[in-house]
C-alpha positions in Angstrom: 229.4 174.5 131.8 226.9 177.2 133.4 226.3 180.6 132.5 228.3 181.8 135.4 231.4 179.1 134.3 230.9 180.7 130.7 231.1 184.5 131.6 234.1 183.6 133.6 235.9 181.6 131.3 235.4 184.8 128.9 236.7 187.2 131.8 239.9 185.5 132.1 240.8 184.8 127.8 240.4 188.6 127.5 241.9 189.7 131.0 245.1 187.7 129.2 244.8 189.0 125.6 246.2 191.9 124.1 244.6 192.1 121.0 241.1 191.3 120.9 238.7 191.8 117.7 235.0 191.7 118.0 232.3 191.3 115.2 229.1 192.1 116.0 226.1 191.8 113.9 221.5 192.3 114.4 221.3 190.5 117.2 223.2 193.1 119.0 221.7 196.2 117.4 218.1 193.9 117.9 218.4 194.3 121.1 218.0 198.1 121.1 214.9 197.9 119.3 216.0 197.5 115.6 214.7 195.1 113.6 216.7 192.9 111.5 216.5 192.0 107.8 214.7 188.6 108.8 211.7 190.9 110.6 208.7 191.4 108.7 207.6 194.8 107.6 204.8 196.9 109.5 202.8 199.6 108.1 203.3 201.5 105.0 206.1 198.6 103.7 204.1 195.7 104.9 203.9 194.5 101.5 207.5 194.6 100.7 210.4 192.4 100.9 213.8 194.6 102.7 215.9 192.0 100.3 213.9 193.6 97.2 214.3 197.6 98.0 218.3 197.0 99.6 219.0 196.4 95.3 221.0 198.7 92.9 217.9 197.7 90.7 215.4 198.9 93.0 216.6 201.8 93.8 217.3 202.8 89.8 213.4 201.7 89.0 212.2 203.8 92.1 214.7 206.1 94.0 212.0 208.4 95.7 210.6 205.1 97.3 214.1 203.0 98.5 215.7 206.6 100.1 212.3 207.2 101.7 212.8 203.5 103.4 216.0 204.2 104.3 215.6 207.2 105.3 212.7 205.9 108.1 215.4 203.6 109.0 217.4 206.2 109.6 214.6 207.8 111.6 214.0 205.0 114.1 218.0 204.1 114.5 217.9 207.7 115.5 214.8 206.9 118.2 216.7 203.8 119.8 219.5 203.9 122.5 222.4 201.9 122.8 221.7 198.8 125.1 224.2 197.6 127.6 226.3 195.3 125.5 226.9 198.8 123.4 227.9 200.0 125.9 230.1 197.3 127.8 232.1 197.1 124.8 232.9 200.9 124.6 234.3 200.2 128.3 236.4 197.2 127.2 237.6 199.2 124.6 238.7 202.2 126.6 240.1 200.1 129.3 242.7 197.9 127.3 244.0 201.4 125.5 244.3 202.6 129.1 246.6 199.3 129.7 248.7 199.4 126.6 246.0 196.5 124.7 243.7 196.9 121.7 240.1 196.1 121.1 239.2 196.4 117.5 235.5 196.6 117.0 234.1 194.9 113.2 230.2 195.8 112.8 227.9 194.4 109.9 225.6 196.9 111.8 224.7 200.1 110.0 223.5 201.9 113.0 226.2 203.6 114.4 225.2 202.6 117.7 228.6 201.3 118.7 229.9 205.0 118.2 227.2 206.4 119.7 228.5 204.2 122.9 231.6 205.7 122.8 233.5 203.7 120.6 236.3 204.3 118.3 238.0 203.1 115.5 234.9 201.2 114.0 235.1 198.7 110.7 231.9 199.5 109.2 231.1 196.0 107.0 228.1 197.2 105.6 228.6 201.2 105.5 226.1 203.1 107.5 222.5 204.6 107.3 224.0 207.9 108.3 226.3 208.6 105.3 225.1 209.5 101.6 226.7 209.5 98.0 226.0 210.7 95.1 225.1 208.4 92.2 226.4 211.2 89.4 229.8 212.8 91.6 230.3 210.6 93.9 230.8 212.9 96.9 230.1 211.0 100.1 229.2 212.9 103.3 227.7 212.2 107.1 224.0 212.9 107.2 222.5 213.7 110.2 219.1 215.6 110.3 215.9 213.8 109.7 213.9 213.5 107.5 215.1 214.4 103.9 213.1 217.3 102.6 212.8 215.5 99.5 213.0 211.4 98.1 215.8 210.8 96.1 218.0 213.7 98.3 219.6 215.6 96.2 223.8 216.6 95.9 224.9 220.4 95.3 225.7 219.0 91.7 222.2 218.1 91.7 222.5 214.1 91.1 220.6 211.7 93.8 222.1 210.4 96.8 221.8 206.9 98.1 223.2 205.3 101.3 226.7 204.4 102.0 225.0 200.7 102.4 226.2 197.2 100.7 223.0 196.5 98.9 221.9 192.9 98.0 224.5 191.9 94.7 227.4 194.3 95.6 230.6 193.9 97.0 232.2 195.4 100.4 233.7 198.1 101.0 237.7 197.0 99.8 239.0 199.8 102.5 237.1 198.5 105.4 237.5 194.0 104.2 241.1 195.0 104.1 241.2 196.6 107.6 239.6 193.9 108.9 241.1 191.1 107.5 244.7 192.8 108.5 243.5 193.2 112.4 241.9 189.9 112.5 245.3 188.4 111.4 247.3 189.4 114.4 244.6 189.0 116.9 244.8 186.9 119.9 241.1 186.6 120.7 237.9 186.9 118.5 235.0 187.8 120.1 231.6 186.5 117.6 228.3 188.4 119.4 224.9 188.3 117.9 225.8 186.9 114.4 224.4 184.0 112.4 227.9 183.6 111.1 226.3 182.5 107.6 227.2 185.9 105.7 230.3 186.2 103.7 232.7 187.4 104.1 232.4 188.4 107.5 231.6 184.9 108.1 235.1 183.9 107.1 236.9 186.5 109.7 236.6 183.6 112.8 238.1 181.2 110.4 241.1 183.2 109.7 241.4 184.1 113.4 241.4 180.4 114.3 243.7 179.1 111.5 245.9 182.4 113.0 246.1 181.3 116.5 243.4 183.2 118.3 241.1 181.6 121.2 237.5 182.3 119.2 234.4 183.1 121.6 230.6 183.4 120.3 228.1 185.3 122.5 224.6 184.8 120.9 221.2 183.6 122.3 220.8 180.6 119.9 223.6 178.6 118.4 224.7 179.5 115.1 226.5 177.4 112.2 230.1 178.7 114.2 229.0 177.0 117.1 231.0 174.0 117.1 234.0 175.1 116.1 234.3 177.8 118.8 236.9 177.6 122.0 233.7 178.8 124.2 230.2 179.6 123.7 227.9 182.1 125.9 224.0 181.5 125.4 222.3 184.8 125.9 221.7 188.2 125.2 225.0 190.5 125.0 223.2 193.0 126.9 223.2 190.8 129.6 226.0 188.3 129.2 228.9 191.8 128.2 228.2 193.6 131.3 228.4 190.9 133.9 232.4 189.8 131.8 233.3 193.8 132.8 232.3 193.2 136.6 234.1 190.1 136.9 237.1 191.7 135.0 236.6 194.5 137.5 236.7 198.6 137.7 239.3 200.1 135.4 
């Protein structure tokens, strides 16, 4: 099958779905600019290990230095766009609400870039870069000017914040697995782009759209361990490969 065959192929299972899930993971945001956890380190954290500072362990022996790191992530998410494929998918979104249909949107992402493309309803996986607790009250809150005036920041009750992330070692948020595991159930297409598929258990969510009846798609540049198993495959960026779906689906 060609590219072309592929993007056409995908045109038509979503022009005939009503209920379409998509879980997107680095590769997408990767494609803005934002490195993943597999990138090595430049500058000041060249000599640290992303897997060792994103630790409930790390950030108890050193808070000042793991909510400065995150907070530079914070700093260059705020520096990148959303690409194309961010965007495509904001449009697919609006578009089957327009026609009665759903699009439900899963990210392991912690960028926010999908909202700032304009879409809605987002399962955050992983949390987000842009929301803070507190370790002592627990009071979570959106936190959008950068940079921190100080390393740990510091709540009103005057314990340290951290970010609304899944470190390394602990579990996902139950709100958000449940949400997803519910939509993924009564899906009739599932939409894979720019994940390895090896992380659980987002990993798991094509299964349980497969063993429920939905056509599965991946849309990656490489394949991936889901590969195989999937109704259709698209090799290539989403940034490329989303936009040119939408003009064969046509204007909305």
């Amino acid at each position: 099958m060609t590219i072309d065959d592929a993007v056409y192929a995908c045109a038509r299972l979503v022009a005939d779905a009503r209920h379409i899930v998509v879980m997107t993971g680095a590769g997408v945001s990767a494609e803005s600019g934002i490195p993943t956890f597999r990138d090595a380190l430049t500058g000041l954290w060249a000599h640290y290990d992303p897997e060792q500072l994103a630790t409930p362990e790390a950030f108890n022996a050193s808070p000042a230095l793991v909510t400065r790191w995150y907070d530079e992530r914070r700093a260059a998410c705020a520096h990148c766009e959303p690409n194309p494929g961010h965007r495509a998918l904001s449009e697919l979104q609006r578009r089957l609400r327009s026609d009665g249909r759903k699009l439900q949107l899963i990210t392991q992402n912690v960028d926010r870039l999908h909202q700032r493309a304009g879409a809605s309803d987002v399962i955050e996986l992983h949390g987000s870069l842009w929301d803070w607790r507190c370790t002592r009250c627990g009071e979570q809150h959106e936190e959008n000017e950068v940079p921190f005036p100080e390393y740990p920041p510091r709540c009103h009750c005057g314990g340290s914040r951290r970010p609304a992330v899944v470190w390394f070692g602990e579990s996902l948020p139950a709100a958000a697995v449940r949400a997803a595991w519910a939509t993924v159930q009564s899906c009739d297409l599932f939409l894979s782009i720019g994940t390895s598929g090896q992380v659980q258990p987002a990993a798991s969510l094509l299964h349980e759209a497969r063993g429920a009846g939905a056509k599965t798609v991946e849309i990656n540049p490489r394949p991936t361990s889901q590969s195989g198993i999937v109704d259709l495959a698209l090799r290539g960026p989403s940034g490329v490969l989303l936009p040119r779906v939408l003009e064969v689906l046509g204007s909305g």
